[in-house]
C-alpha positions as CSV (number, residue, x, y, z in Angstrom):
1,X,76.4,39.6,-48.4
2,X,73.7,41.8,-49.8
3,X,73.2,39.4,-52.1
4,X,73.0,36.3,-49.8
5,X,70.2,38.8,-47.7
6,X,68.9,39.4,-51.4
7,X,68.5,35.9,-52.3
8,X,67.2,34.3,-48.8
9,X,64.3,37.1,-48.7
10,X,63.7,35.9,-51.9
11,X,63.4,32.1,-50.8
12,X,60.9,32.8,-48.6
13,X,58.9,35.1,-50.7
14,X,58.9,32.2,-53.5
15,X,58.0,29.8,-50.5
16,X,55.3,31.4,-48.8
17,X,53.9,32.5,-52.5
18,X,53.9,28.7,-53.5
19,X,52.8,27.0,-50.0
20,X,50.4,29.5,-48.4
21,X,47.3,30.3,-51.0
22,X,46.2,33.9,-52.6
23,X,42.7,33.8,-50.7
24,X,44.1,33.5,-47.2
25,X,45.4,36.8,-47.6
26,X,42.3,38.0,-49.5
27,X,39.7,40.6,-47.5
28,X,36.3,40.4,-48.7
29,X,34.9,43.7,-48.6
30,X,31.1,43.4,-47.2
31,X,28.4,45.6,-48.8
32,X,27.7,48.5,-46.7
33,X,24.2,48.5,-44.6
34,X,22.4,51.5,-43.9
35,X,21.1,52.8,-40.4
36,X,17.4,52.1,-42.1
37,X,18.4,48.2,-42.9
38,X,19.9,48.1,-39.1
39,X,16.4,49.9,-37.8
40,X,14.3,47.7,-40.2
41,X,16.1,44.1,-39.2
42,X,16.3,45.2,-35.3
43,X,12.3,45.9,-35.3
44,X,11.8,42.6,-37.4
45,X,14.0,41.0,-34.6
46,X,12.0,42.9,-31.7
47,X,8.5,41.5,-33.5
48,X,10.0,38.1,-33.3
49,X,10.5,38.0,-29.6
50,X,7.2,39.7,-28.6
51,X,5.9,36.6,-31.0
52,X,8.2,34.5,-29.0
53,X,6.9,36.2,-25.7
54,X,3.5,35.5,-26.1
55,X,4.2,32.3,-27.4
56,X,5.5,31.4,-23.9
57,X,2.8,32.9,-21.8
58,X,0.4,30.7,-24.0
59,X,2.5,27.6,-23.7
60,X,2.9,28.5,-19.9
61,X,-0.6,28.8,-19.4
62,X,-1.5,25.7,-21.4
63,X,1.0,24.1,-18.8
64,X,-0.6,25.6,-15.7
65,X,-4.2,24.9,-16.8
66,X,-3.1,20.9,-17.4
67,X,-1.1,20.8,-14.3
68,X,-4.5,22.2,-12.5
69,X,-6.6,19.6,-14.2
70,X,-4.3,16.9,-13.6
71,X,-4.2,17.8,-9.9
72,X,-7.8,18.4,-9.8
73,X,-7.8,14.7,-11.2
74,X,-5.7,13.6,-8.3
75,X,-7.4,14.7,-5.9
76,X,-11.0,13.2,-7.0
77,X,-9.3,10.1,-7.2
78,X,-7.6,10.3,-3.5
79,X,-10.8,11.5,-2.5
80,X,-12.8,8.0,-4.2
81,X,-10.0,6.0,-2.6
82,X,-10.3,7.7,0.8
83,X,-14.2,7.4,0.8
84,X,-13.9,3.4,-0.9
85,X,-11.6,3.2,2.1
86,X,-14.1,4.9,4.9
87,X,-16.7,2.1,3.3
88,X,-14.2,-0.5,3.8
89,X,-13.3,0.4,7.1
90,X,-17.1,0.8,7.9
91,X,-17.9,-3.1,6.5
92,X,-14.8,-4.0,8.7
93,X,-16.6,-2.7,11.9
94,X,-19.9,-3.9,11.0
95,X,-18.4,-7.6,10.9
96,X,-16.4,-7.3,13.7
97,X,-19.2,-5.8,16.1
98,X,-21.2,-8.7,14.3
99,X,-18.4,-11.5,15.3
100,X,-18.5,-9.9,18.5
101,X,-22.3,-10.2,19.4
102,X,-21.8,-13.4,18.4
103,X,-19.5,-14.5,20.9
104,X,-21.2,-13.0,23.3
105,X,-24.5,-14.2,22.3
106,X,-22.8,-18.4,22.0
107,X,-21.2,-17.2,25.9
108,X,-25.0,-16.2,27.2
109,X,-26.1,-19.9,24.8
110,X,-23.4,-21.9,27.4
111,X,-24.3,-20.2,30.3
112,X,-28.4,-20.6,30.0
113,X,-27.4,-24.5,28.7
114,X,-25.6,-25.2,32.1
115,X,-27.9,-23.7,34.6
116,X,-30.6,-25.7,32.5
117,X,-28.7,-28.8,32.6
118,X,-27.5,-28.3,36.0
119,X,-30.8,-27.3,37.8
120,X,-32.5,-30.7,37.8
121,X,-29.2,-32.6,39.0
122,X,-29.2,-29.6,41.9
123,X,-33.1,-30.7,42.6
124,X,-32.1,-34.4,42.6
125,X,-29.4,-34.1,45.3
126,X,-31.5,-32.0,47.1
127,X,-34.1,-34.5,47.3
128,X,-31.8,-37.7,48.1
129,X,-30.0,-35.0,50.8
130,X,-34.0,-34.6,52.4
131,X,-34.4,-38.6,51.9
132,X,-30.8,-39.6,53.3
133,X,-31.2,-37.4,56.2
134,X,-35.0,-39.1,56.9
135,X,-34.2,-42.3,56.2
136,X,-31.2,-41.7,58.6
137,X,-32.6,-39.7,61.3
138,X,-29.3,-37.8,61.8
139,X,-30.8,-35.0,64.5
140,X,-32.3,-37.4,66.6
141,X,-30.7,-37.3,70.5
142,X,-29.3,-40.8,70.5
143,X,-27.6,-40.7,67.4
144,X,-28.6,-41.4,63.8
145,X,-31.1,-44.3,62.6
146,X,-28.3,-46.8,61.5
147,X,-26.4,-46.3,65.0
148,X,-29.5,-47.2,67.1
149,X,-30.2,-49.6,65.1
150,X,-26.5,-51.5,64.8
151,X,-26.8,-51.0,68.6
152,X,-30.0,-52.8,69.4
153,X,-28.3,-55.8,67.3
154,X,-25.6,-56.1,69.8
155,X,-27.6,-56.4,72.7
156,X,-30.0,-59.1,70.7
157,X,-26.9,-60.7,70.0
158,X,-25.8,-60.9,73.7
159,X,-29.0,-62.8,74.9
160,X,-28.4,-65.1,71.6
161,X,-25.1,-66.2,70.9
162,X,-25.6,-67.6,67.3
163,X,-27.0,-64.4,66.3
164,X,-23.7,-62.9,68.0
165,X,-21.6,-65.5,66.4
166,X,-23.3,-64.0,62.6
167,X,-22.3,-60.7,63.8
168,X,-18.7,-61.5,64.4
169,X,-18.6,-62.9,61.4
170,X,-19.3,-59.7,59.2
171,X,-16.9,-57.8,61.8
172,X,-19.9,-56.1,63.2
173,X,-19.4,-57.1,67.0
């Protein structure tokens, strides 16, 4: 039995010798570093990031002073467009107010063209008005011109009967 022990350690000596190389069980020894080297490397480290630092600041400042330009740009430009805007809104009112005047200006045209047009057709019927009411004495106490007249035709026509006889004809009798 010791042998069998004896000869299965030995199995997996010669297996794990053959399968699984030297250098996997190797340690490399690393070089010793002194407390100067650490001090030296940490202060060379240290420089680095205060290089680093102010590396930053510059790039962040570089940043801020095109983000200020560019927002200084913006704003001249939505200042042109707000004032090429107030000058478009100002030519808008000036044609409106000039569509406006005119309208109001053709309105007044019509107005003055119809009392001038109208005026002498107002004088005209006031004139015939004047003549009809002449010619046809309309206020006088027996009754107007044509009545007195149509009446004194009647009583001719009663003394003469042919004359009466014309009168009945035209339905006047």
């Amino acid at each position: 039995m010791k042998s069998n022990l004896l000869n299965r350690v030995m199995i997996v000596f010669i297996f794990l010798h053959l399968f699984l190389p030297m250098s996997l069980w190797a340690v490399e020894i690393a070089p010793r570093i002194s407390d100067r080297e650490i001090i030296e490397k940490l202060v060379v480290l240290e420089e680095g990031q205060k290089a680093l630092r102010t590396e930053m600041k510059s790039g962040q400042e570089a940043l801020r002073t095109e983000m200020k330009s560019g927002q200084e740009a913006l704003n001249k430009r939505l200042d042109d467009l707000n004032k090429r805007q107030d000058d478009s809104n100002n030519t808008m009112l000036v044609l409106f107010g000039s569509l406006i005047t005119l309208i109001v200006a053709l309105f007044g045209y019509i107005a003055w063209d119809r009392r001038t047009m109208v005026k002498p057709v107002i004088e005209q019927v006031h004139r015939l008005e004047r003549k009809v009411l002449d010619d046809l004495d309309l206020e006088h106490s027996d009754g107007s011109l044509l009545r007195r007249q149509l009446e004194a035709l009647r009583q001719y026509a009663g003394k003469n009967p042919e004359f009466a006889e014309i009168l009945r004809g035209l339905a006047l009798l």
